[in-house]
MARGULO-229522 format. One record per residue (C-alpha): residue number from 1; residue in three letters; z negated, x, y. Coordinates in Angstrom, 2 decimals, m for minus. Layout:
N
NUM_ALA_Z_X_Y $
...
***
This chain:
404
1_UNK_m83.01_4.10_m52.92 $
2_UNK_m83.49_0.41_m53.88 $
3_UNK_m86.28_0.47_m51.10 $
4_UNK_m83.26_1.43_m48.56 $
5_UNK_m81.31_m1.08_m50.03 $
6_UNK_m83.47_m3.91_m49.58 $
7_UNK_m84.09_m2.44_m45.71 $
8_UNK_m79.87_m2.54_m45.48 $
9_UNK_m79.61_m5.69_m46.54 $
10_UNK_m82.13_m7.62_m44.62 $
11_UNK_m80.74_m5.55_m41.35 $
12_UNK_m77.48_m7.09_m42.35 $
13_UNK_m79.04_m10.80_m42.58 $
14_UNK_m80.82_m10.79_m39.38 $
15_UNK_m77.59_m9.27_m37.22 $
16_UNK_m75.15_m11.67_m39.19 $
17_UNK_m77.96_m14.64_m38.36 $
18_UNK_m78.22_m13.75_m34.77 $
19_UNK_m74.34_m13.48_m34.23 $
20_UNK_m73.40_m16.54_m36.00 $
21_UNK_m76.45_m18.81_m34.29 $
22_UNK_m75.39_m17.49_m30.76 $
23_UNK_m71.75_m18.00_m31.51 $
24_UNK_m72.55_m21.08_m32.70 $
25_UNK_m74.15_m22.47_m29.59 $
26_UNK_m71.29_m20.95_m27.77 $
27_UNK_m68.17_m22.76_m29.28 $
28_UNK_m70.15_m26.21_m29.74 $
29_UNK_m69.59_m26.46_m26.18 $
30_UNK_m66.20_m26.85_m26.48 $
31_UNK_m66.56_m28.79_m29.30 $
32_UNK_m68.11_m31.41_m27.71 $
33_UNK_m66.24_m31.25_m24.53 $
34_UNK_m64.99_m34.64_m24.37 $
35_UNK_m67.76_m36.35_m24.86 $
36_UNK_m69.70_m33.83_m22.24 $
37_UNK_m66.77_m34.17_m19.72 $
38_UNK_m67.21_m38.07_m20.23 $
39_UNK_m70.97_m38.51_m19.15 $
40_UNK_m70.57_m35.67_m16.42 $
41_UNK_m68.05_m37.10_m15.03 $
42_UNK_m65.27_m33.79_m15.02 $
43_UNK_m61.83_m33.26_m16.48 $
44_UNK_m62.68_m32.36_m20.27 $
45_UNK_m60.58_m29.29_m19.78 $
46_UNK_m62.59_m27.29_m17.24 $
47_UNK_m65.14_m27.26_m20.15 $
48_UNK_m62.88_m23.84_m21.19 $
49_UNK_m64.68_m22.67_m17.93 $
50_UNK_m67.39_m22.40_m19.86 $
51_UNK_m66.16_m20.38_m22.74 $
52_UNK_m64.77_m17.66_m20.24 $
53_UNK_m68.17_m17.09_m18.34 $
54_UNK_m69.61_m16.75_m21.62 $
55_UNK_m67.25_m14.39_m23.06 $
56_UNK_m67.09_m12.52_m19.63 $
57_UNK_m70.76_m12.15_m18.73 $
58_UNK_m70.96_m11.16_m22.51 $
59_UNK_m68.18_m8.00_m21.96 $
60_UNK_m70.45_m6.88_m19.00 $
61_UNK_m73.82_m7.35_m21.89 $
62_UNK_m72.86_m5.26_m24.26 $
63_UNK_m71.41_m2.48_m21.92 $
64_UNK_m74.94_m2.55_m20.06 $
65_UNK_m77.16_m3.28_m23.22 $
66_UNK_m76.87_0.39_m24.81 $
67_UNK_m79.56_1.97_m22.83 $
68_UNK_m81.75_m1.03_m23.59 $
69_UNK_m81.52_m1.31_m27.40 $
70_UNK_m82.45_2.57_m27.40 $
71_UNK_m85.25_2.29_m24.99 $
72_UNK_m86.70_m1.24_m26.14 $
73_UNK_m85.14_m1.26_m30.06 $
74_UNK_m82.41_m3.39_m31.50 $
75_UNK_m84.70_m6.26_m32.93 $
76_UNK_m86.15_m6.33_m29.33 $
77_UNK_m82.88_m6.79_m27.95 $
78_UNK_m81.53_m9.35_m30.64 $
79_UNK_m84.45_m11.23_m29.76 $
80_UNK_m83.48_m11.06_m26.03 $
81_UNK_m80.15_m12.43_m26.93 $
82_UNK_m81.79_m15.60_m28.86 $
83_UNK_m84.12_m16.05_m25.88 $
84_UNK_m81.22_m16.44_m23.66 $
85_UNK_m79.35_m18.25_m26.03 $
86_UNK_m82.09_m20.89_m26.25 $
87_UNK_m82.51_m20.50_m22.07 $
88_UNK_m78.74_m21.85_m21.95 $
89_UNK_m79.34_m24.71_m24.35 $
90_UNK_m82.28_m25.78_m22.17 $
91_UNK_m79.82_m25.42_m19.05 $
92_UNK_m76.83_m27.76_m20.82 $
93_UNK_m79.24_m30.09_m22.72 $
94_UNK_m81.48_m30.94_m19.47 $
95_UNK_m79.08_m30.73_m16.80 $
96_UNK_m76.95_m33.46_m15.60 $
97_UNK_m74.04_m31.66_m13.30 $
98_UNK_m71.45_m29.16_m13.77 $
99_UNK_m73.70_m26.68_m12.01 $
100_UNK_m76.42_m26.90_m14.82 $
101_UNK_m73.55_m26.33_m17.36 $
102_UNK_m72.63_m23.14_m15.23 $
103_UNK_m76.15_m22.13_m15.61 $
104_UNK_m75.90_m22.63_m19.26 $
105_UNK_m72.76_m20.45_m19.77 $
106_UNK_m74.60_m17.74_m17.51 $
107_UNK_m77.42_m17.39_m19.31 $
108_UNK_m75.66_m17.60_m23.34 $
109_UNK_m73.19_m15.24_m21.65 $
110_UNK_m75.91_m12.72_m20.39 $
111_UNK_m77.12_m12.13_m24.13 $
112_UNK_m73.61_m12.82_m25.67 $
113_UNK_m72.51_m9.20_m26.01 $
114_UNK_m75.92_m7.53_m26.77 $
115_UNK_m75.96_m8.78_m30.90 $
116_UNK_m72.97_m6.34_m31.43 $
117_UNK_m74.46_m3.63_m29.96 $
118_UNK_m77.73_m4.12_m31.21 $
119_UNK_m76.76_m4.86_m34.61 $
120_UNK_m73.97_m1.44_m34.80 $
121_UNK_m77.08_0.51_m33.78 $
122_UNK_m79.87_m0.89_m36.32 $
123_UNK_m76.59_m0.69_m39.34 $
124_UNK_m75.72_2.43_m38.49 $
125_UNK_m79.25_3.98_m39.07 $
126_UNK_m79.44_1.51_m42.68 $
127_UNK_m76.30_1.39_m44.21 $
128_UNK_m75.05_4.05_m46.47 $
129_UNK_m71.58_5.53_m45.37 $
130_UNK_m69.55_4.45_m48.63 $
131_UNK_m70.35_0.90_m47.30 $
132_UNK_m70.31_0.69_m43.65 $
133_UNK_m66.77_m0.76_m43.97 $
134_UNK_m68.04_m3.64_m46.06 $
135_UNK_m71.17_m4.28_m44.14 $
136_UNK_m69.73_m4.51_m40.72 $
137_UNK_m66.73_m6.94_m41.69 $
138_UNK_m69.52_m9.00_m43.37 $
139_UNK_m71.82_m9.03_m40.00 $
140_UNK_m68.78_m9.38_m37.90 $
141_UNK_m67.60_m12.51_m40.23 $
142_UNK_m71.04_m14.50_m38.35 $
143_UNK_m68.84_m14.64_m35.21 $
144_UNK_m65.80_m17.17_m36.91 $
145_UNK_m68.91_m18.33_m39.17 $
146_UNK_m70.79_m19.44_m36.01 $
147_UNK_m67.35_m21.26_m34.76 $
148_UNK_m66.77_m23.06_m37.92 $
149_UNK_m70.27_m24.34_m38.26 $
150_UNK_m70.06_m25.87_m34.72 $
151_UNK_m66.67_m27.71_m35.57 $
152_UNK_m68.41_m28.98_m38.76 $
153_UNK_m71.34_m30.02_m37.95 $
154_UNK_m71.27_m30.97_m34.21 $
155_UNK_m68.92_m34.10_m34.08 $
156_UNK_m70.68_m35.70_m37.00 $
157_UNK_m74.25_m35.08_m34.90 $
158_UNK_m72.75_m37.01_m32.02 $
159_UNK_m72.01_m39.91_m33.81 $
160_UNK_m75.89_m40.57_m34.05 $
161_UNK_m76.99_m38.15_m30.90 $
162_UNK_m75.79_m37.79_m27.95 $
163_UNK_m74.82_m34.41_m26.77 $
164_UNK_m77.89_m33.18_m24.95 $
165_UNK_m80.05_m33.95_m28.02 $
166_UNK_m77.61_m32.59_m29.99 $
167_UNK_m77.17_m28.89_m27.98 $
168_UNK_m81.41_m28.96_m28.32 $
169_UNK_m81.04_m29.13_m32.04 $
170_UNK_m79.32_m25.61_m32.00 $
171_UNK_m82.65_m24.77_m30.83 $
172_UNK_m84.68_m24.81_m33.92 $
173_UNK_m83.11_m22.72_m35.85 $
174_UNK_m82.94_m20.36_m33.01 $
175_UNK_m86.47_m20.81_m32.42 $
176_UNK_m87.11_m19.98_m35.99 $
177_UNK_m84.90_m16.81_m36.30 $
178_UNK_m86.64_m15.52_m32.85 $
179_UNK_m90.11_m15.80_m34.69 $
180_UNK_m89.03_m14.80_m37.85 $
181_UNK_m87.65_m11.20_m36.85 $
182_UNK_m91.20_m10.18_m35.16 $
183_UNK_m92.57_m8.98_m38.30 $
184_UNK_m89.59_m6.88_m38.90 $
185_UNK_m90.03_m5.12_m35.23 $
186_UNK_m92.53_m2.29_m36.40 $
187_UNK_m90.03_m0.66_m39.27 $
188_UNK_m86.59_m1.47_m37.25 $
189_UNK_m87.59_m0.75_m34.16 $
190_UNK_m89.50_2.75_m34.89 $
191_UNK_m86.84_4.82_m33.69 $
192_UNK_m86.77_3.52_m29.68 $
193_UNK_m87.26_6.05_m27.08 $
194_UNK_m89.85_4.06_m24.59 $
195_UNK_m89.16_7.07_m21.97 $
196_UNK_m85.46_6.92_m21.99 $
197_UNK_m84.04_5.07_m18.93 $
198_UNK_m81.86_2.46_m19.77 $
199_UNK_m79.04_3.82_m17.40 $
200_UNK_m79.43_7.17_m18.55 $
201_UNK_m76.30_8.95_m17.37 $
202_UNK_m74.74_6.10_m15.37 $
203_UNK_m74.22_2.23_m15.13 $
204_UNK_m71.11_2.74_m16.90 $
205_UNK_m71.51_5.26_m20.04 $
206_UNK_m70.59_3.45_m22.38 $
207_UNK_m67.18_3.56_m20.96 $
208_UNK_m66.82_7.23_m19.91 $
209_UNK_m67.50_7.59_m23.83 $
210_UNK_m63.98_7.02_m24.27 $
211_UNK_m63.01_9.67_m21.90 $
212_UNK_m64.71_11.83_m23.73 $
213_UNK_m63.58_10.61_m27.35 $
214_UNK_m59.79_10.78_m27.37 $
215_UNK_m60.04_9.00_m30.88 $
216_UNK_m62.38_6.49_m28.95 $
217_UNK_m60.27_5.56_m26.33 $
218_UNK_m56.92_4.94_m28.76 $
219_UNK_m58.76_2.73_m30.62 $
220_UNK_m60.42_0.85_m27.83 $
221_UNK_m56.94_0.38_m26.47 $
222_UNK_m55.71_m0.51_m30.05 $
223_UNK_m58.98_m2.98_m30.49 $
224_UNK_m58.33_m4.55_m26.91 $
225_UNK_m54.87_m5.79_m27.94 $
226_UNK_m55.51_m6.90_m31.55 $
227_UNK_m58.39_m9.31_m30.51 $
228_UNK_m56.47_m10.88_m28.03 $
229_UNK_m53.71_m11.36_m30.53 $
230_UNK_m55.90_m13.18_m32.59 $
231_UNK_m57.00_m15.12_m29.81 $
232_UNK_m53.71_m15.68_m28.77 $
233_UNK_m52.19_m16.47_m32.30 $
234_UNK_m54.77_m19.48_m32.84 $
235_UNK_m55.29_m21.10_m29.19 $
236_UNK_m51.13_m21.46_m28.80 $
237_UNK_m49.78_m21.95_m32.19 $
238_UNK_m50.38_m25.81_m32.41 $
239_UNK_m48.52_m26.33_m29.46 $
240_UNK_m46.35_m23.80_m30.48 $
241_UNK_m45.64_m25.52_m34.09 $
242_UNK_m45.10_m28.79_m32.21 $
243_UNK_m42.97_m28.29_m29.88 $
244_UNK_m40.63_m25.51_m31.41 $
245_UNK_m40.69_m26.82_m35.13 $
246_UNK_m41.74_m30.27_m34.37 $
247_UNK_m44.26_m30.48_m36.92 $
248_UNK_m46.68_m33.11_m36.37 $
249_UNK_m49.97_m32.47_m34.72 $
250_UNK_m52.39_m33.19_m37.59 $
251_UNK_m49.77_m30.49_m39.67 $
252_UNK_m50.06_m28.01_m37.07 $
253_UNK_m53.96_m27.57_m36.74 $
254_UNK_m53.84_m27.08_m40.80 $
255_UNK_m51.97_m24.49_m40.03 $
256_UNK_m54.47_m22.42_m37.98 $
257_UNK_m56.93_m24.02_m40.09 $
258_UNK_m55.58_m22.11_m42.64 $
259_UNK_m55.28_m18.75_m40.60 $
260_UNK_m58.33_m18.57_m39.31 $
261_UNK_m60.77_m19.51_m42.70 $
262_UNK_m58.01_m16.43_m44.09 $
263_UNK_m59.53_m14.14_m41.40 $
264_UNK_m63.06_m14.90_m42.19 $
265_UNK_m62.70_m14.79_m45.85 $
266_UNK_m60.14_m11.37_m45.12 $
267_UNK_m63.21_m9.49_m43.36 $
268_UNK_m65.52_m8.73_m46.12 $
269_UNK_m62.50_m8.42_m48.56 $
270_UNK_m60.87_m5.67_m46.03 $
271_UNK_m64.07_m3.64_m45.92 $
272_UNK_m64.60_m3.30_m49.07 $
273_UNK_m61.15_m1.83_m49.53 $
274_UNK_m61.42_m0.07_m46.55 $
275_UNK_m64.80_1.78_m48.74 $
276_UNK_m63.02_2.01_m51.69 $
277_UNK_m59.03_2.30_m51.02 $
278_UNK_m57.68_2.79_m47.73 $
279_UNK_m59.79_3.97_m44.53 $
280_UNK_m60.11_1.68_m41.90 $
281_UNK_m58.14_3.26_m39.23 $
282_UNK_m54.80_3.21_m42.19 $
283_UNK_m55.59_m0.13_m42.78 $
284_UNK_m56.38_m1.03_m38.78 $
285_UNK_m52.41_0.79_m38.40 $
286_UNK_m51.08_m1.73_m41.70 $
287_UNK_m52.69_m4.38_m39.36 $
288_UNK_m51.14_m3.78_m36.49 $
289_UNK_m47.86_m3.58_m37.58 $
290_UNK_m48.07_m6.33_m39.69 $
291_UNK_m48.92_m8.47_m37.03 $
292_UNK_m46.22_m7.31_m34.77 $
293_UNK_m43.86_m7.97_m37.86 $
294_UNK_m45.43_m11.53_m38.38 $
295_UNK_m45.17_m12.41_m34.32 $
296_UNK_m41.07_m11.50_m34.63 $
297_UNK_m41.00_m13.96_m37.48 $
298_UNK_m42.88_m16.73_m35.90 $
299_UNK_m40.80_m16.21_m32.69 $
300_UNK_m37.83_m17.46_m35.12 $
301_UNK_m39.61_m20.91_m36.64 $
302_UNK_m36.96_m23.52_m35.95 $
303_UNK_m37.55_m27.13_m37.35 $
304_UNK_m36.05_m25.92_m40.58 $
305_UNK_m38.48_m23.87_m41.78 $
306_UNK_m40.21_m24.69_m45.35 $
307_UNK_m43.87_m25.69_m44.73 $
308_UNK_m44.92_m23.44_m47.33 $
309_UNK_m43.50_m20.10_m45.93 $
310_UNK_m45.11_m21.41_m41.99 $
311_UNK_m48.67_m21.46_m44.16 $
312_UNK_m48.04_m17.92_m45.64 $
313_UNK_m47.36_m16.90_m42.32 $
314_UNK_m50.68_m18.24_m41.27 $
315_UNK_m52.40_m16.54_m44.48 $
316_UNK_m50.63_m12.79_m43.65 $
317_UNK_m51.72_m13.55_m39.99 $
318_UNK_m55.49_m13.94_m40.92 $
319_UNK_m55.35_m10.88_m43.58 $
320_UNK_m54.40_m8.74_m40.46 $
321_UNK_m55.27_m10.46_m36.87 $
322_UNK_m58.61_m11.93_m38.28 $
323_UNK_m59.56_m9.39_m40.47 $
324_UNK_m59.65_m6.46_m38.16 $
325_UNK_m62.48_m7.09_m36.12 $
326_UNK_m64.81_m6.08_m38.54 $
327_UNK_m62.96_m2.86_m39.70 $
328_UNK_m62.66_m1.93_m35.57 $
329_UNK_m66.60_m1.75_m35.01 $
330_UNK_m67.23_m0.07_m38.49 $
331_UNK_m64.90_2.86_m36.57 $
332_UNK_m66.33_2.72_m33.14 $
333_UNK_m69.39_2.91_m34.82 $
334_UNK_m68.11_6.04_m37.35 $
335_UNK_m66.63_7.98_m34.14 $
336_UNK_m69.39_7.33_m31.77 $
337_UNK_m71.50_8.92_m34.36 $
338_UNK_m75.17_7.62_m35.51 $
339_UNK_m76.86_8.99_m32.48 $
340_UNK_m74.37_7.09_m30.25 $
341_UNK_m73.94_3.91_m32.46 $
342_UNK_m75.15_1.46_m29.40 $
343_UNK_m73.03_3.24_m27.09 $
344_UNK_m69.73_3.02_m29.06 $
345_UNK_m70.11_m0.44_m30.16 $
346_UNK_m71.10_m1.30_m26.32 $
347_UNK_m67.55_m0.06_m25.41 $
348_UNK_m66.23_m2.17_m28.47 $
349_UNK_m67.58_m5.14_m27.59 $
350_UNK_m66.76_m5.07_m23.97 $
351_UNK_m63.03_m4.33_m24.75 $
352_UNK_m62.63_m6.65_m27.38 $
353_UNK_m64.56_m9.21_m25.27 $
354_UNK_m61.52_m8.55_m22.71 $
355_UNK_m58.76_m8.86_m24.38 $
356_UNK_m59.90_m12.20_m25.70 $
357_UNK_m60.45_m12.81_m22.24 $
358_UNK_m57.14_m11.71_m20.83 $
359_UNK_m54.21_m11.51_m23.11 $
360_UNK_m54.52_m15.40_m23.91 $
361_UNK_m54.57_m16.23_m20.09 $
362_UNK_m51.34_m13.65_m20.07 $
363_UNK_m49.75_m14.96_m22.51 $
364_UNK_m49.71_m18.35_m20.58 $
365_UNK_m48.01_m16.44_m18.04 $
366_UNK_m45.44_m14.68_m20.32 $
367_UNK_m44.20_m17.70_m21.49 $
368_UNK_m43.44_m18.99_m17.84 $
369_UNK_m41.72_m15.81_m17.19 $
370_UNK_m40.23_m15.40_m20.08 $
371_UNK_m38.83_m19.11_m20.46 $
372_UNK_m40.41_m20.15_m23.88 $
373_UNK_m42.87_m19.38_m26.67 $
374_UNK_m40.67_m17.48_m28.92 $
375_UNK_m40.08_m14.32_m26.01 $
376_UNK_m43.44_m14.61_m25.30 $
377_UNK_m44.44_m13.95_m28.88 $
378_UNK_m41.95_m10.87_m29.55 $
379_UNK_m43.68_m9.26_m26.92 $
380_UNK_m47.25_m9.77_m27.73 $
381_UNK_m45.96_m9.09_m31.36 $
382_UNK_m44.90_m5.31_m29.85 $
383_UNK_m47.85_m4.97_m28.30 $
384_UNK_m49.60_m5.32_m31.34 $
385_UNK_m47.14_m2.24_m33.06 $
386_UNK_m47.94_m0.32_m29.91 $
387_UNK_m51.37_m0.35_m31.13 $
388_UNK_m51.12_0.41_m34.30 $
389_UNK_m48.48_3.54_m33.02 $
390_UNK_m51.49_4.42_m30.80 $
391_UNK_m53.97_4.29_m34.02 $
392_UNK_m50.81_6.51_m35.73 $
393_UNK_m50.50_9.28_m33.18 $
394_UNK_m54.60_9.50_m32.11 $
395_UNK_m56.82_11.75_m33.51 $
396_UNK_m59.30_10.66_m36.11 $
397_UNK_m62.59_12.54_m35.59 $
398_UNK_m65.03_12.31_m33.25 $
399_UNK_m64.32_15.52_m30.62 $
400_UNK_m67.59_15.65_m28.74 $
401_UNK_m71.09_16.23_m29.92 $
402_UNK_m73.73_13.41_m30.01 $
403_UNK_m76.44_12.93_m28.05 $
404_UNK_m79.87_12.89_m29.29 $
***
């Protein structure tokens, strides 16, 4: 027992490691955009280009990694991801034109989507069941980890670097973890088929796994909608705060300062309940409708409202927006079933990975069609209840057997 303990938790270190150094190197991009923009000479702006190849190549990377972490093993494939991770640094750090920084978001974005899927296989196989709530909000917490690191520590490296030399210094610890997970290859890794072909049953399995799971494709439609409300929540709500209650700039990014350290802190706090008290799809339904709830109330902020209840607002926001990632891939993984953990996660990722990539670019549109913020927030606020209605009425088991 303490044996598979130990093997548990070093499986969780290395996944949460390679998620939060790949995430990392993705947002520190944007991070440094003005200063990149600056010495490339392009509007600091189109730097977001670069956050949507990554985050769309790395939908299409976990939907087509499945059949490669079962052929070539997870640790195989998490190495992959920090090879191509450390690829796109190269790209950014020794290019000079917004075609090298293209490269750059190609090549993160190729790998971006395999850690998840790579990571819900190797957990899956090491973590006991009463758990697997817990552990999976605490590897998922490496992706707002990774974030937070590059806001932290970026700006103050390019006050004495300049940003090539400071993207290449993301590359030693990456270079470390990629060397440091070898030895762990022969015990993790024991369990790939070498014969298998990696598109074993189609390009696109992973998907038709949610025809085939009705509980699967509720809460892929349920998952799609609450990511991109979290995404949506903290890329409009300074702007938002600003122009609707007129709080000052500085005031406003506390405020989704405040929401989004709440959802990292919420993950492992909501998966241990989620063991303990509550299952994870109840709590994934509280979620949902408490973020449709808390999108109706922030549609009403006028100038008037108390500071204090716009930062509680925040704090409920990051209990249930940023906490349910975590809770999400601990039930793709559950109703996939060990067999199929790669697969299910694969079709987690990729529609998570979407709905960060759409519903924020349609909620730009909503609020042009829908002639202001607050509209456009009571409807992705009943979106988010549709989900959790969708969660409500689905079944709950798994309804097709797994495949060897």
């Amino acid at each position: 027992m303490k044996r598979d303990r130990g093997k548990a938790l070093l499986a969780l270190a290395i996944t949460m490691l390679v998620q939060t150094l790949i995430a990392m190197l993705a947002y520190s991009m944007s991070v440094a955009a003005p200063v990149v923009a600056a010495d490339i000479g392009i509007p600091a702006s189109s730097i977001g280009i670069y956050t949507s190849i990554v985050y769309g190549l790395g939908a299409f990377s976990a939907m087509l990694s499945p059949g490669f972490v079962i052929r070539f093993g997870a640790i195989r494939m998490s190495q992959y991801a920090t090879i191509t991770g450390l690829a796109g640094v190269a790209a950014a750090a020794w290019g000079s034109s917004a075609g090298m920084l293209v490269l750059s978001a190609i090549l993160v974005g190729s790998g971006y989507g395999t850690p998840a899927t790579s990571s819900s296989h190797l957990l899956a196989r090491h973590t006991p069941p009463e758990s697997a709530n817990l552990i999976y909000s605490i590897r998922q917490s490496g992706v707002p980890l990774g974030g937070m690191l590059a806001g932290l520590l970026v700006p103050p490296l390019l006050l004495h670097l300049d940003w090539r030399q400071t993207m290449l210094l993301q590359a030693v610890p990456l270079l470390v973890l990629l060397v440091a997970m070898e030895p762990t290859r022969r015990g993790f890794d024991a369990d790939r088929d070498p014969d298998r072909a990696v598109f074993q049953g189609g390009l696109f399995r992973p998907l038709r796994l949610v025809l085939e799971l009705p509980a699967l494709r509720w809460l892929s439609l349920a998952a799609f909608i609450y990511t991109g409300f979290q995404l949506t929540f903290s890329a409009f709500l300074v702007t938002y705060l600003h122009e609707r209650v007129a709080l000052d700039v500085v005031t406003a990014g506390q405020v989704v300062a405040v929401y989004q350290v709440t959802g990292v802190v919420a993950r492992p706090i909501l998966g241990w309940v989620a063991d303990h008290w509550i299952s994870a799809r109840r709590l994934l339904i509280v979620q949902g409708l408490t973020m449709a709830v808390l999108a109706w109330v922030v549609a009403g902020f006028t100038p008037g409202w108390p500071l204090a209840w716009i930062m509680a607002t925040a704090v409920l926001a990051g209990l249930s927006a940023g906490g349910s990632t975590g809770l999400s891939f601990a039930e793709f993984t559950r109703i996939g079933g060990r067999h199929q953990a790669a697969m299910s996660a694969g079709t987690g990722t990729f529609v998570m990975f979407s709905g960060v990539a759409l519903l924020p670019a349609s909620f730009s549109g909503l609020v042009q069609m829908a002639g202001g913020y607050a509209p456009a927030f009571i409807i992705v606020g009943t979106l988010a209840g549709l989900g959790a209605l969708l969660l409500w009425w689905s079944p709950s088991k798994r309804s097709a057997p797994e495949e060897a």
